[in-house]
mmCIF file of the C-alpha atoms, coordinates in Angstrom:
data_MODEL
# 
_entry.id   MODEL 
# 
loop_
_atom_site.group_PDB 
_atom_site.id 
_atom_site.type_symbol 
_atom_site.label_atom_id 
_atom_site.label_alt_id 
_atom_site.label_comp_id 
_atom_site.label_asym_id 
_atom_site.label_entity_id 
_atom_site.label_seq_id 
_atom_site.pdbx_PDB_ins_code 
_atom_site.Cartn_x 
_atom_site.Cartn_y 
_atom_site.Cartn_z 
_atom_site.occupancy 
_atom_site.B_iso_or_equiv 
_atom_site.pdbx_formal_charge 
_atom_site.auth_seq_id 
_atom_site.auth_comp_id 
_atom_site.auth_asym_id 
_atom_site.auth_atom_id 
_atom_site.pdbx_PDB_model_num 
ATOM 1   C CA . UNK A 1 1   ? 109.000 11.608 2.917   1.00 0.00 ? 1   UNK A CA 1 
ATOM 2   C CA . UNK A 1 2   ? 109.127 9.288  5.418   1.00 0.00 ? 2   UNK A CA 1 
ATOM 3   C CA . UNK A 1 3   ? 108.843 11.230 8.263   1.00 0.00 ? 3   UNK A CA 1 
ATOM 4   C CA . UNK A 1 4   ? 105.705 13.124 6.828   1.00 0.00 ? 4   UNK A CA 1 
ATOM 5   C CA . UNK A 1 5   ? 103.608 9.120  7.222   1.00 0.00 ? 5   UNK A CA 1 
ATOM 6   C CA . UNK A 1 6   ? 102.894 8.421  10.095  1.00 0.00 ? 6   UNK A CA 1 
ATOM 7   C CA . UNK A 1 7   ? 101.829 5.386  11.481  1.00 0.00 ? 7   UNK A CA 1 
ATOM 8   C CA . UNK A 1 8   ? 98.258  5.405  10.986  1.00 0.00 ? 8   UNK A CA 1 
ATOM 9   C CA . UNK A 1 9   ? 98.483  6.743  7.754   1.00 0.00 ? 9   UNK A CA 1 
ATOM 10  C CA . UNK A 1 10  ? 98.781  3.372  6.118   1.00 0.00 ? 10  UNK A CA 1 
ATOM 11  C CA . UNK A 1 11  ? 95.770  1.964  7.685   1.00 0.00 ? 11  UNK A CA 1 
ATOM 12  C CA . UNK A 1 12  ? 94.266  5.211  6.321   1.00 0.00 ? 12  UNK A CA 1 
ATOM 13  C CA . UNK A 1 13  ? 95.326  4.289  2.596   1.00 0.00 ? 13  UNK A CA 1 
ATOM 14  C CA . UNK A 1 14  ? 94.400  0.756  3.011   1.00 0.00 ? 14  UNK A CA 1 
ATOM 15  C CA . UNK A 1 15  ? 90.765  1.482  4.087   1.00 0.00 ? 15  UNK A CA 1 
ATOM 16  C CA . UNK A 1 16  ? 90.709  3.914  1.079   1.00 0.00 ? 16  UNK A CA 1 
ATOM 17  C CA . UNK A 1 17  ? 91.915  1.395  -1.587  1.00 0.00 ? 17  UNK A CA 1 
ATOM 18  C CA . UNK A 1 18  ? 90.008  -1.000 0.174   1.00 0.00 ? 18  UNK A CA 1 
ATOM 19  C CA . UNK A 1 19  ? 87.044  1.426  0.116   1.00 0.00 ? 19  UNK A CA 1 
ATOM 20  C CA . UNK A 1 20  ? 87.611  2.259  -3.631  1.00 0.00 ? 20  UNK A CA 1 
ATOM 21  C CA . UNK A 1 21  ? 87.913  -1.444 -4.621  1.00 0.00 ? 21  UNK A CA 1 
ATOM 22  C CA . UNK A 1 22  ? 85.000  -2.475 -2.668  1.00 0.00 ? 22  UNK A CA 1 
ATOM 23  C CA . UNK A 1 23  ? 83.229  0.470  -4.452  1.00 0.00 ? 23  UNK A CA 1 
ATOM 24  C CA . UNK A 1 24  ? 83.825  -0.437 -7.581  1.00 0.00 ? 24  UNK A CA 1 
ATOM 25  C CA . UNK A 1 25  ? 83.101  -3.673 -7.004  1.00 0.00 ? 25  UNK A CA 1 
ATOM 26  C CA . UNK A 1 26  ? 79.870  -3.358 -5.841  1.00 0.00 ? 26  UNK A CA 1 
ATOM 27  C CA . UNK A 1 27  ? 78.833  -1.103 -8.425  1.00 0.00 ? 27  UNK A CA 1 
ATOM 28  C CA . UNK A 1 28  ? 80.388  -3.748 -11.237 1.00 0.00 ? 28  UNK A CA 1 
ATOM 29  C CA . UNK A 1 29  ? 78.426  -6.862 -9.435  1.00 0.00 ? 29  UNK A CA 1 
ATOM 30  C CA . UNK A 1 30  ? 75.806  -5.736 -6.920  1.00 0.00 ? 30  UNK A CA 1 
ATOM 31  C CA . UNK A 1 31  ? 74.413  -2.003 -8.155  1.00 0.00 ? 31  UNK A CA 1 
ATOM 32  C CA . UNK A 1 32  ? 73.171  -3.182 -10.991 1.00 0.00 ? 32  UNK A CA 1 
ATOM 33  C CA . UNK A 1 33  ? 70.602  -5.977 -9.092  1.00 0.00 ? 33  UNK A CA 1 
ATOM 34  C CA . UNK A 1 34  ? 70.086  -4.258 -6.258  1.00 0.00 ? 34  UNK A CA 1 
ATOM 35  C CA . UNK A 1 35  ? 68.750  -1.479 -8.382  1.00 0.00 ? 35  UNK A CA 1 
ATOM 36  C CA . UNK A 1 36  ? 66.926  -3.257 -10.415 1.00 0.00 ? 36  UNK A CA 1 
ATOM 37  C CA . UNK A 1 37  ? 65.380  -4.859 -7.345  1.00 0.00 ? 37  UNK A CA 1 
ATOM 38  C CA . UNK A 1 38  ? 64.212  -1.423 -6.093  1.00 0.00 ? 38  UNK A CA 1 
ATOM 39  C CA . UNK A 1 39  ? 62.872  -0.341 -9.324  1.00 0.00 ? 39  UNK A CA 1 
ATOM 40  C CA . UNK A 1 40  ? 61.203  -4.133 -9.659  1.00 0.00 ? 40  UNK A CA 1 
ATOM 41  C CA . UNK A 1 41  ? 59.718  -3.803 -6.297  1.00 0.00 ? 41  UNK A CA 1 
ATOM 42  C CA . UNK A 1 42  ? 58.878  0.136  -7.129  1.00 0.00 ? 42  UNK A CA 1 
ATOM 43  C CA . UNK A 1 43  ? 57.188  -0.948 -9.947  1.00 0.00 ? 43  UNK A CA 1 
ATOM 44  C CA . UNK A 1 44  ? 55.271  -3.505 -8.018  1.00 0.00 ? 44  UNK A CA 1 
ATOM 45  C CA . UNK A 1 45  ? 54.194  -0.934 -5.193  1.00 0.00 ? 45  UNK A CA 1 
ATOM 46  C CA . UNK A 1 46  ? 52.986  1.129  -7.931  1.00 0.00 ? 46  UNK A CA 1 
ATOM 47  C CA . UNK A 1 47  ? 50.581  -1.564 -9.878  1.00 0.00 ? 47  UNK A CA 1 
ATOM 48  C CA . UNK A 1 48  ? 49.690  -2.130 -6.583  1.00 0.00 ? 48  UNK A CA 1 
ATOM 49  C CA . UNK A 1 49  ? 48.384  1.455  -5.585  1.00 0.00 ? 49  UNK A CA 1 
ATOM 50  C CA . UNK A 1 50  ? 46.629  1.742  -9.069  1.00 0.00 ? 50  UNK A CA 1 
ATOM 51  C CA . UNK A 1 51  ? 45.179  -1.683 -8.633  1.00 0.00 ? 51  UNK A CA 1 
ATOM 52  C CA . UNK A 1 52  ? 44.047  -0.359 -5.144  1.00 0.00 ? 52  UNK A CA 1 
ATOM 53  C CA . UNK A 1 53  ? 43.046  2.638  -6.779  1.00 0.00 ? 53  UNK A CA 1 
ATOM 54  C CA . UNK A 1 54  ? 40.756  1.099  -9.195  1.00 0.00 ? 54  UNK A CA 1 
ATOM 55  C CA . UNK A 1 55  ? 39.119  -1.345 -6.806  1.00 0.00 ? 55  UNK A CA 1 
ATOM 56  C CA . UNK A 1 56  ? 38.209  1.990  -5.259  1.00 0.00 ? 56  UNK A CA 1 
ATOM 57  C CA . UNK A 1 57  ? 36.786  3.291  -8.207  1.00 0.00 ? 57  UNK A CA 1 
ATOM 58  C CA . UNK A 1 58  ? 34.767  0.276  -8.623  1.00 0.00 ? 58  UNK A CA 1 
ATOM 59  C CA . UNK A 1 59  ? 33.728  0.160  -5.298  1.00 0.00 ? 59  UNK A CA 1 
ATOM 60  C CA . UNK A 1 60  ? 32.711  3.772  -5.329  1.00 0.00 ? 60  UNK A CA 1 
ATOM 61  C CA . UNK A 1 61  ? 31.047  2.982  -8.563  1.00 0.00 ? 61  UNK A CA 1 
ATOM 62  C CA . UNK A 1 62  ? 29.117  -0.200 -7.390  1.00 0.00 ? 62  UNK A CA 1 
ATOM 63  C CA . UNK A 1 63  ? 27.779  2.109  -4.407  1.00 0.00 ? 63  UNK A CA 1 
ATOM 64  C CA . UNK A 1 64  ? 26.465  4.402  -6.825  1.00 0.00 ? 64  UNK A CA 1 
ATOM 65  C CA . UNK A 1 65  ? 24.659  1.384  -8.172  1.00 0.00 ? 65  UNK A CA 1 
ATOM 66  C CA . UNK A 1 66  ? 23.375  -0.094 -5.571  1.00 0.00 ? 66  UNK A CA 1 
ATOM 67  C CA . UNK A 1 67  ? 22.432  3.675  -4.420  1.00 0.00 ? 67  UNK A CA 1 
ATOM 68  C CA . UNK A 1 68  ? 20.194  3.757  -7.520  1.00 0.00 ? 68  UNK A CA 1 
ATOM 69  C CA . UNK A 1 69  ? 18.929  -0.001 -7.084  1.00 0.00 ? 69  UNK A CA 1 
ATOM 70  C CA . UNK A 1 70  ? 17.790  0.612  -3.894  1.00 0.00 ? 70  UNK A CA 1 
ATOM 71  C CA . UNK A 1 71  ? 15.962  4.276  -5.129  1.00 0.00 ? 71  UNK A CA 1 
ATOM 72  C CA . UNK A 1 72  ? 14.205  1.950  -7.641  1.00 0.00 ? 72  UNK A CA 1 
ATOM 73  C CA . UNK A 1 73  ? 13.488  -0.178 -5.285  1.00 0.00 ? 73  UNK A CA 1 
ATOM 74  C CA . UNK A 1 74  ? 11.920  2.327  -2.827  1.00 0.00 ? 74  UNK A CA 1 
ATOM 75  C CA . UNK A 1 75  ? 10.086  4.307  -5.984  1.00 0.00 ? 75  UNK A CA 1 
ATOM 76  C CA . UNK A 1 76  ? 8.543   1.093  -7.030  1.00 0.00 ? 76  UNK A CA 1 
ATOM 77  C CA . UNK A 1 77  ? 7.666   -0.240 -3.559  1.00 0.00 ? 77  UNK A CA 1 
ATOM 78  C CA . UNK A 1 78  ? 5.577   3.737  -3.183  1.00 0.00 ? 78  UNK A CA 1 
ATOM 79  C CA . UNK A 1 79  ? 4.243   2.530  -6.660  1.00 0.00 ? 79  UNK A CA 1 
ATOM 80  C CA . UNK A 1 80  ? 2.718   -0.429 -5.859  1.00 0.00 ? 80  UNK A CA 1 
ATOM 81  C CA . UNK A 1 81  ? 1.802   0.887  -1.567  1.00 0.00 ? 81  UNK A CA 1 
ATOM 82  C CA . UNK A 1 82  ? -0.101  3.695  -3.746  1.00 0.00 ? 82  UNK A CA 1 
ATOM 83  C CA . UNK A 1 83  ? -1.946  1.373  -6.228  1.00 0.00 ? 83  UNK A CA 1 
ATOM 84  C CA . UNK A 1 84  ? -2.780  -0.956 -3.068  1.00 0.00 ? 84  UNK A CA 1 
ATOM 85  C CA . UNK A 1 85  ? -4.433  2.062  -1.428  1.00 0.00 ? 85  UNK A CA 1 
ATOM 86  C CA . UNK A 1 86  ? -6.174  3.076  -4.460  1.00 0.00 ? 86  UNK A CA 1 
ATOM 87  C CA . UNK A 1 87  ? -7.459  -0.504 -4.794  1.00 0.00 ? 87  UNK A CA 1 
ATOM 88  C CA . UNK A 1 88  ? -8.503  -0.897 -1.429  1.00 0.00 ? 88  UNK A CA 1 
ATOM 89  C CA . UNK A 1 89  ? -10.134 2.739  -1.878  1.00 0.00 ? 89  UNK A CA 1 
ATOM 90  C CA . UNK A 1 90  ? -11.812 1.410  -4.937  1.00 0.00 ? 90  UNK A CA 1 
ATOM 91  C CA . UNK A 1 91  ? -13.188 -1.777 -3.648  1.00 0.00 ? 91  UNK A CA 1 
ATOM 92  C CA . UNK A 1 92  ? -14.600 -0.112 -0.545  1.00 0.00 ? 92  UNK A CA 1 
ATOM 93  C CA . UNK A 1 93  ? -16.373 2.504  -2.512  1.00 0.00 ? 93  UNK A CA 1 
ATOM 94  C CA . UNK A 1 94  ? -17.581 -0.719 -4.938  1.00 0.00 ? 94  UNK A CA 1 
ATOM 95  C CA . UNK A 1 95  ? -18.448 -2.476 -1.948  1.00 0.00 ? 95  UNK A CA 1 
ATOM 96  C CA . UNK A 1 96  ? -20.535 0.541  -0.464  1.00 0.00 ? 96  UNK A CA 1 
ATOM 97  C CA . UNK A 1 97  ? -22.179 1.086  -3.530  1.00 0.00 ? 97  UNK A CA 1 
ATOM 98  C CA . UNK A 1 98  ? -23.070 -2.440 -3.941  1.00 0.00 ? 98  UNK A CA 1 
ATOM 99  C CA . UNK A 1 99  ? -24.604 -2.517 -0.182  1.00 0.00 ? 99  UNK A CA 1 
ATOM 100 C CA . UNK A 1 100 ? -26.533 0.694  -1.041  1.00 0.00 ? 100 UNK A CA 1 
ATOM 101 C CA . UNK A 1 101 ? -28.769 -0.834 -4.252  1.00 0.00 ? 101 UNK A CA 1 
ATOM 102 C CA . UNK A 1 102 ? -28.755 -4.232 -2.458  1.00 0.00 ? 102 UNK A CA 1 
ATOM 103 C CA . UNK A 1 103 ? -30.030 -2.107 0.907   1.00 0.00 ? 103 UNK A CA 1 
ATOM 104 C CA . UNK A 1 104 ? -32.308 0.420  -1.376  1.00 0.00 ? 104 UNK A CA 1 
ATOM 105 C CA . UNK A 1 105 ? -33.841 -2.796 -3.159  1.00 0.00 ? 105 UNK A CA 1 
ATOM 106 C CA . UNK A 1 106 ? -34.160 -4.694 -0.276  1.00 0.00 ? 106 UNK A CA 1 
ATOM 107 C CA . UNK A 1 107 ? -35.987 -1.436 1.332   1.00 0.00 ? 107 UNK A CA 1 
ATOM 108 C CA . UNK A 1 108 ? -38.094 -1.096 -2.083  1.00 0.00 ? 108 UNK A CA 1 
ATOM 109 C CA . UNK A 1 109 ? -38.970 -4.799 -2.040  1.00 0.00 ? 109 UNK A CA 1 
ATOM 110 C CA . UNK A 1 110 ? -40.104 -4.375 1.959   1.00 0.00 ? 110 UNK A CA 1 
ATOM 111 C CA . UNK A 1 111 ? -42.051 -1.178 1.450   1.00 0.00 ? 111 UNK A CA 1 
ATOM 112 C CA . UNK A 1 112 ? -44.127 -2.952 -1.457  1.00 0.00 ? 112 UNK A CA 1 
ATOM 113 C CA . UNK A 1 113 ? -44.406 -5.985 0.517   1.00 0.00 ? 113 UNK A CA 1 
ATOM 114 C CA . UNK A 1 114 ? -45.603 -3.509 3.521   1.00 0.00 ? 114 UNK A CA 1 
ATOM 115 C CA . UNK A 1 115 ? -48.077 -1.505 1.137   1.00 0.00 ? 115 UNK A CA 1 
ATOM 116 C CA . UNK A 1 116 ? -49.531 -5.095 -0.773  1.00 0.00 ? 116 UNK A CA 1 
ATOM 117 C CA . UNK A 1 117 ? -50.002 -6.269 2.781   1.00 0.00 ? 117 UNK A CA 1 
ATOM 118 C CA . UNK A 1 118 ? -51.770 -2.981 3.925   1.00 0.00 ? 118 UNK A CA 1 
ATOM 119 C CA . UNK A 1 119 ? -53.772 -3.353 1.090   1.00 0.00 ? 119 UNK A CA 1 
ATOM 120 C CA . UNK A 1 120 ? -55.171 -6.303 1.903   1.00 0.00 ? 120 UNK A CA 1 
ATOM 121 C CA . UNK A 1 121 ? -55.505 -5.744 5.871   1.00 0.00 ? 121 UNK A CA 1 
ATOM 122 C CA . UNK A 1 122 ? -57.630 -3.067 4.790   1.00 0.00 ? 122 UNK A CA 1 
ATOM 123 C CA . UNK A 1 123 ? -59.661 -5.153 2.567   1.00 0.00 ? 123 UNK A CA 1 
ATOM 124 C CA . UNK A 1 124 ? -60.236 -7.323 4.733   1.00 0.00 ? 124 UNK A CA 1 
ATOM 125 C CA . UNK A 1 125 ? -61.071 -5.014 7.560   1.00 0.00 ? 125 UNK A CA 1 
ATOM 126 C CA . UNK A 1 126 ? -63.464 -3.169 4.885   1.00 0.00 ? 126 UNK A CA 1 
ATOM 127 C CA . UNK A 1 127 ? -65.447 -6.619 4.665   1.00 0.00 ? 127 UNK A CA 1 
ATOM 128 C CA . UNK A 1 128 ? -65.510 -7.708 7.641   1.00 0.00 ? 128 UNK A CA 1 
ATOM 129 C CA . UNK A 1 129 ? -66.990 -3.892 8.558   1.00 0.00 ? 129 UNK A CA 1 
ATOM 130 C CA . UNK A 1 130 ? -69.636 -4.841 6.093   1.00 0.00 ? 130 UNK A CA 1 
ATOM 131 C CA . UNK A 1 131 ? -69.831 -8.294 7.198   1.00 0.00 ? 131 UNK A CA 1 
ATOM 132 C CA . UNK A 1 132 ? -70.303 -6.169 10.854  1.00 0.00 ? 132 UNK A CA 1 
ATOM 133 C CA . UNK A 1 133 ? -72.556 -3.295 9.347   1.00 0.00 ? 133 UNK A CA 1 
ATOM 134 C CA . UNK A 1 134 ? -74.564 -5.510 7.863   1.00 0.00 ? 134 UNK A CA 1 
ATOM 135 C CA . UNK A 1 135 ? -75.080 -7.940 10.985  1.00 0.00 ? 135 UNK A CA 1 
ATOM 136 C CA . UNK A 1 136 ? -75.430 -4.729 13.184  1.00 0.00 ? 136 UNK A CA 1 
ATOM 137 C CA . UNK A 1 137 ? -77.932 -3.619 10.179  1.00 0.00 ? 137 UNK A CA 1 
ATOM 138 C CA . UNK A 1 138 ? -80.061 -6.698 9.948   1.00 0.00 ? 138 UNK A CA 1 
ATOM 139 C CA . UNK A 1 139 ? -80.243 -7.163 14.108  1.00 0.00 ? 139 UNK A CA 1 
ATOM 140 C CA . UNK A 1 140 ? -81.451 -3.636 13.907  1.00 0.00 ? 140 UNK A CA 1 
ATOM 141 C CA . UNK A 1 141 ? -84.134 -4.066 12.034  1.00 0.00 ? 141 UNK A CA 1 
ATOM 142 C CA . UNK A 1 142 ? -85.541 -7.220 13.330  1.00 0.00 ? 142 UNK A CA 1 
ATOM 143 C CA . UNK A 1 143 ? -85.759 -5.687 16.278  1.00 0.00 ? 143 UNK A CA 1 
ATOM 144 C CA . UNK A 1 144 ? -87.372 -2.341 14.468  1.00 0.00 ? 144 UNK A CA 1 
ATOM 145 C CA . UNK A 1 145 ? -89.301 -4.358 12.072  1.00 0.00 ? 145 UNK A CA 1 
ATOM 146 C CA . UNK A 1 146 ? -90.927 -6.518 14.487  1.00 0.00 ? 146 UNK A CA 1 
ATOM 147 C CA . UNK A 1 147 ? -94.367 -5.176 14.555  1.00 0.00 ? 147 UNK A CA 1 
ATOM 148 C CA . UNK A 1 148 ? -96.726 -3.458 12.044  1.00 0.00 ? 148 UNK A CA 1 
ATOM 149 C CA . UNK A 1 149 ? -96.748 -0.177 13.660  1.00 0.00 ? 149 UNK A CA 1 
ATOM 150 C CA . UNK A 1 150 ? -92.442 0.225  13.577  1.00 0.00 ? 150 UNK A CA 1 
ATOM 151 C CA . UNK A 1 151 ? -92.761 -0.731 9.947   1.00 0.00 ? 151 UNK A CA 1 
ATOM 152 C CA . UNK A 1 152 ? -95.284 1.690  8.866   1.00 0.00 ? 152 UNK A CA 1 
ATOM 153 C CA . UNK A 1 153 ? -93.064 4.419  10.854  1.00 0.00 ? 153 UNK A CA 1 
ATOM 154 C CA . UNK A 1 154 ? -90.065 3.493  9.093   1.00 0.00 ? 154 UNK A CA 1 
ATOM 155 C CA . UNK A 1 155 ? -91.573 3.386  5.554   1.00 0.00 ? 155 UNK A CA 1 
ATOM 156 C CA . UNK A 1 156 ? -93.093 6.737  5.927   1.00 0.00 ? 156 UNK A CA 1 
ATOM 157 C CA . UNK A 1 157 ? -89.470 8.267  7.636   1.00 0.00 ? 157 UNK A CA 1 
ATOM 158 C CA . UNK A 1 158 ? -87.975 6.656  4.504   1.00 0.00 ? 158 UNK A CA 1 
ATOM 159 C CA . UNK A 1 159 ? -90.669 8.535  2.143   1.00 0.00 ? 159 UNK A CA 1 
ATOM 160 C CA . UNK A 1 160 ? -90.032 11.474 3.699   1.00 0.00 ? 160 UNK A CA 1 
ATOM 161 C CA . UNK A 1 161 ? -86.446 11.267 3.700   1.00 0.00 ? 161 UNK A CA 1 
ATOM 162 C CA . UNK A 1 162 ? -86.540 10.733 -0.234  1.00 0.00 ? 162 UNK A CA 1 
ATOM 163 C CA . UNK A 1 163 ? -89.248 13.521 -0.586  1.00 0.00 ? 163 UNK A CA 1 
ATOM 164 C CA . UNK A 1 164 ? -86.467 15.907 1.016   1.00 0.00 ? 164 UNK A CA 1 
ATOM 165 C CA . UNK A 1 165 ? -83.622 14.882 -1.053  1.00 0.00 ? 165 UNK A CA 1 
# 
């Protein structure tokens, strides 16, 4: 039996009790924390992912909000752009109306101003055509009435005149 080891054979056995031993060893001291270390640091990956995970649900889920926030926002802001333009609609149809009476009564007040003053231009025109008339009249007949004979002649064109009528 000795001539079937040969020399390196015993290094051979050594480095596979050596192997065994160290084997067993390690799986009597080390396995056990090592393992535990990779499931501890497993377990720590995975809290990690779903904590990640969740922070992008919330994320997502705060978008959304702030998506609807802001279509609020933007419905409200048309609200109120639409009741400003209806306002300023409304005030410049007020405003137009109000200028129309205040123009029509103004115009009202002016044309009966116009016609009171009218009135009494002619008035006054119609006496001082009297006042004229009866200047013109009286010159007339001093100047027709001045002797006997034009007086008789206008009395008797006056009789006949009547006499006619």
């Amino acid at each position: 039996m000795l001539g079937l080891v040969t020399p390196g054979f015993g290094l051979t056995v050594w480095m596979l009790i050596t192997f065994v031993i160290l084997m067993f060893l390690l799986k009597k001291f080390a396995w056990k924390p090592i393992l535990g270390a990779i499931n501890e640091r497993e377990t720590k990956i995975e809290g990690a992912l779903a904590a990640a995970e969740k922070a992008k649900e919330e994320m997502a889920e705060l978008n959304a909000k702030n998506d609807e926030l802001r279509k609020v926002a933007l419905a409200e802001r048309d609200a109120l752009m639409k009741e400003a333009r209806e306002m300023k609609i409304q005030i410049i149809a007020e405003a137009k109306t109000k200028a129309g009476s205040e123009a029509d009564s103004i115009l009202a007040t002016a044309r009966e101003t116009i016609s009171q003053e009218k009135a009494a231009a002619q008035g006054e025109i119609k006496s001082q055509v009297a006042t004229l008339s009866i200047a013109i009249a009286e010159k007339l007949l001093k100047g027709e009435l001045s002797t006997d004979d034009k007086h008789k002649a206008l009395v008797d064109n006056l009789v006949n005149d009547v006499n006619l009528n």
